[in-house]
N, C-alpha and C positions, 0 to 999 in steps of 0.2 A: 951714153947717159942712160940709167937704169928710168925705167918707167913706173910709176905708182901703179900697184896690184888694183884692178877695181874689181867689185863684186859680181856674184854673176848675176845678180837680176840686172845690174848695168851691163854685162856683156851679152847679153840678151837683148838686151831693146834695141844696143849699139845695135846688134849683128840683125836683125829685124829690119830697124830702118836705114842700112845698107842694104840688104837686099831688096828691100823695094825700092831704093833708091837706084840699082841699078836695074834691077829685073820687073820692077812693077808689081802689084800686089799678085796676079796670076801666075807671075812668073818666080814669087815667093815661094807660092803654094805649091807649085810644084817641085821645085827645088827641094820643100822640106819633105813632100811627100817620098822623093824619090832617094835623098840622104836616110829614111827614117826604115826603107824596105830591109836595109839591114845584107850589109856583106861581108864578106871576110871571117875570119873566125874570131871570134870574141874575146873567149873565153883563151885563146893564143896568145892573144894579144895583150888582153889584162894582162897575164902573167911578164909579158914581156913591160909593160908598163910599172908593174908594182911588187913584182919579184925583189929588188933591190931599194924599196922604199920604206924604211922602218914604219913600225906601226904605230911607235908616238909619233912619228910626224904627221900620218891620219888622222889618228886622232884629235890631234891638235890643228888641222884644215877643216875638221868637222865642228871641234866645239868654235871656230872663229867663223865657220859660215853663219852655224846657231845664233852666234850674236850678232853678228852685221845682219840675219831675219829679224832678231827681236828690236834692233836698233831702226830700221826700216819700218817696223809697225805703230814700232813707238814714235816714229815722225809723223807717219802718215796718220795716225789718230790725235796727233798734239790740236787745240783747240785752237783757231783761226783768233787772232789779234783784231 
């Protein structure tokens, strides 16, 4: 069963309150600290990531981020009933 894509400010919070659900907020913070120091080669890796990924299809993961932000703003600003 294919899964519905969700945005990433939702894979964000998801992946947030999993780890503090498993690690505790201290144990969040270190985590991200220590994912964020940065290893491996990047710039390797991009390539190996996006070498084979047409550039419309970028583009077009960018302008649908753009509107699931603009869609997001526009809920969180809609005026309370």
């Amino acid at each position: 069963m294919k899964k519905k894509k969700i945005s990433v400010q939702e894979l964000l919070e998801r992946g947030y309150h999993a780890l503090i659900r498993e690690l505790g907020v201290d144990g969040m913070v270190q985590f991200l600290i220590e994912i964020r120091c940065g290893r491996g080669d990047y710039t390797r890796d991009r390539h190996l990531w996006l070498d084979n990924v047409p550039f419309s299809e970028i583009a077009a993961d960018v302008l649908r981020l753009e509107e699931e932000a603009k869609a997001a703003k526009r809920r969180r600003h809609r005026p309370a009933k």
